[in-house]
ChimeraX commands (.cxc) that place a marker at each C-alpha (Angstrom):
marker #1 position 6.86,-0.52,12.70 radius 0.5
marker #1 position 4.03,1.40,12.10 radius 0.5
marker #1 position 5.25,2.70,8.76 radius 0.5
marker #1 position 5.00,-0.93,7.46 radius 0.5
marker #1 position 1.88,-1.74,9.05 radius 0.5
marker #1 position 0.14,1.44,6.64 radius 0.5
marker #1 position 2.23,1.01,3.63 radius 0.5
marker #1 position 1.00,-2.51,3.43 radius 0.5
marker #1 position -2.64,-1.64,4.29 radius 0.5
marker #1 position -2.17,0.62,1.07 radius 0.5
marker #1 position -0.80,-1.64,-0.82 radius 0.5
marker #1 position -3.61,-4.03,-0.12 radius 0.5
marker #1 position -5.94,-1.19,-1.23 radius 0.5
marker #1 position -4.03,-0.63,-4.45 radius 0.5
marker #1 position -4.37,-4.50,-4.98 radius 0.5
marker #1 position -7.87,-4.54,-4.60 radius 0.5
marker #1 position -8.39,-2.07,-6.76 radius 0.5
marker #1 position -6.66,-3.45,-9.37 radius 0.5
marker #1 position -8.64,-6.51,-8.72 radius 0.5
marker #1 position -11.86,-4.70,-9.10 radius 0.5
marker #1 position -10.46,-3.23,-11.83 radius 0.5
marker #1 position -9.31,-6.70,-13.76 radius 0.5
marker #1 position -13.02,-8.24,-13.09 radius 0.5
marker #1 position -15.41,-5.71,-13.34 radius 0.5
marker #1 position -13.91,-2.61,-14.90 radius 0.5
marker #1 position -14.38,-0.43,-11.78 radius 0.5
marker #1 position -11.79,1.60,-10.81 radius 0.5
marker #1 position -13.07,2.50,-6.86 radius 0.5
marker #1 position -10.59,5.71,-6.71 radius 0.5
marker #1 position -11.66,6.98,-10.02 radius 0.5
marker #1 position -14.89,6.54,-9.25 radius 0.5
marker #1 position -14.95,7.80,-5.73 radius 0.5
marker #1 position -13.11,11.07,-6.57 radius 0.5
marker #1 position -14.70,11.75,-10.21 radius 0.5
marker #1 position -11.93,10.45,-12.82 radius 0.5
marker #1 position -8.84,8.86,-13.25 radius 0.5
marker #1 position -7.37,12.50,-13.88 radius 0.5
marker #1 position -8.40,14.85,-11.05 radius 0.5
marker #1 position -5.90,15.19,-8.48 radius 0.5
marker #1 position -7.06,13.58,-5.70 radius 0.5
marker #1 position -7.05,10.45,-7.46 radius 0.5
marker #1 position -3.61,10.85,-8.88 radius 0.5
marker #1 position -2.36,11.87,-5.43 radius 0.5
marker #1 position -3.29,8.48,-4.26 radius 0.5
marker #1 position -2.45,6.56,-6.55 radius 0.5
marker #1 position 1.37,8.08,-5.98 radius 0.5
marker #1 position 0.99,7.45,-2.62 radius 0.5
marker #1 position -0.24,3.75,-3.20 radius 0.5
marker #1 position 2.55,3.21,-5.33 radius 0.5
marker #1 position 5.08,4.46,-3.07 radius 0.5
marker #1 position 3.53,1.78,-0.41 radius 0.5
marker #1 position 4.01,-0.53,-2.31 radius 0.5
marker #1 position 7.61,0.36,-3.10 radius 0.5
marker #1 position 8.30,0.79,0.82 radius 0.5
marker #1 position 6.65,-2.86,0.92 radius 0.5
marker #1 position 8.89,-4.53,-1.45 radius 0.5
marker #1 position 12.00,-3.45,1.35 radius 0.5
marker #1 position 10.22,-5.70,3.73 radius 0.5
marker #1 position 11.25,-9.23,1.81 radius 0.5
marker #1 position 14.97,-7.56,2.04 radius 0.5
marker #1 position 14.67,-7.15,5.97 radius 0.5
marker #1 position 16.13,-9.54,8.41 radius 0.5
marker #1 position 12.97,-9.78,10.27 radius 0.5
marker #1 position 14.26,-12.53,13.18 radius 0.5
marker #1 position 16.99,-9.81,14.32 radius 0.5
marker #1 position 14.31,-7.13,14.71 radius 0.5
marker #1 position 12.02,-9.46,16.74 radius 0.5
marker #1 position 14.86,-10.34,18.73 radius 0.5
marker #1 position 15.32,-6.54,19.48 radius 0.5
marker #1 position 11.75,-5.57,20.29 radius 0.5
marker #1 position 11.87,-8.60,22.68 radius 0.5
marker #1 position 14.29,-7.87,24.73 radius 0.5
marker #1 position 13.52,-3.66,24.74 radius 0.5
marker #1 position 9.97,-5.28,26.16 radius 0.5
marker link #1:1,2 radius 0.2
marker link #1:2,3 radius 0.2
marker link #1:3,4 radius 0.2
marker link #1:4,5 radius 0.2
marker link #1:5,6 radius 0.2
marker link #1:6,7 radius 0.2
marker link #1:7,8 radius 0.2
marker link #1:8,9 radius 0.2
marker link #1:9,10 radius 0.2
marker link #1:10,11 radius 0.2
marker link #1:11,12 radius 0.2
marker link #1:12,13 radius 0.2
marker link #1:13,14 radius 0.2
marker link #1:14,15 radius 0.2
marker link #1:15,16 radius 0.2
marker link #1:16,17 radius 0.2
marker link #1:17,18 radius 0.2
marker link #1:18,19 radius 0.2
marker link #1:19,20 radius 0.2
marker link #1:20,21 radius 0.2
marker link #1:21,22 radius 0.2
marker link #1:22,23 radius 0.2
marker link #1:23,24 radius 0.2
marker link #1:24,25 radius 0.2
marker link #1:25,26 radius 0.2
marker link #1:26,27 radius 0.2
marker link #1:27,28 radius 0.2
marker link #1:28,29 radius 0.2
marker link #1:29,30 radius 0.2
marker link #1:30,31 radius 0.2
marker link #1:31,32 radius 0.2
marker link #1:32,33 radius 0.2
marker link #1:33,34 radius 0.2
marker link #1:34,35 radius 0.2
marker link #1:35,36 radius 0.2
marker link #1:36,37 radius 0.2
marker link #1:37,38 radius 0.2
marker link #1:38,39 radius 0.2
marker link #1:39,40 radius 0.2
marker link #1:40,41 radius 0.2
marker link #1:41,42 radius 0.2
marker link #1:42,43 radius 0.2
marker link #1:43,44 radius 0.2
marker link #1:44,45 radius 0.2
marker link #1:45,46 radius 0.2
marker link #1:46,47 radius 0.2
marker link #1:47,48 radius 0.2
marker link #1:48,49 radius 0.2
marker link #1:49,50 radius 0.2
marker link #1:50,51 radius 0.2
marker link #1:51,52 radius 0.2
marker link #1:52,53 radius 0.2
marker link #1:53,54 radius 0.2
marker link #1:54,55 radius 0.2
marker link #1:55,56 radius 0.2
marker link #1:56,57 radius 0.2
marker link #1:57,58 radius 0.2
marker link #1:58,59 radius 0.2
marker link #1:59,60 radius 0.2
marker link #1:60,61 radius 0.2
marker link #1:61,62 radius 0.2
marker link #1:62,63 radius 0.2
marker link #1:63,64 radius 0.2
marker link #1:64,65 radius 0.2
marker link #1:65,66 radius 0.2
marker link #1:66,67 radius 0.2
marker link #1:67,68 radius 0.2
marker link #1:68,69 radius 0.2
marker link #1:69,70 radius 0.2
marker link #1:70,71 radius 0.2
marker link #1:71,72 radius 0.2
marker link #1:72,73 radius 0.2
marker link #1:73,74 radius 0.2
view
């Protein structure tokens, strides 16, 4: 779905962040939209957060049955 497919690409942002965060101090979305506290950059990091809560459903899914679907739909 593509749903998945962005939640997990922002979830991999978020990660990286924290990553650049946990070795160099940087915070890239602070940075690129001028503080931890303006509201652009608390706007995404709610949405990254919600990503990442939408990706934690996907180890709950039964993944075979829905490949099984979209095969035979094909």
């Amino acid at each position: 779905m593509l749903i998945d497919k962005i939640a997990l690409f922002l979830a991999i942002v978020g990660g990286l962040n924290w990553g650049s965060v946990g070795l160099f101090k940087v915070d890239l979305v602070a940075y690129l939209c001028g503080g931890a506290a303006t509201p652009l950059a608390r706007i995404i990091y709610v949405v990254v957060g919600l990503a990442a809560l939408w990706c934690v459903t996907l180890l709950f899914r039964d993944t075979q049955s829905e490949n099984r679907h979209h095969t035979q739909t094909a």
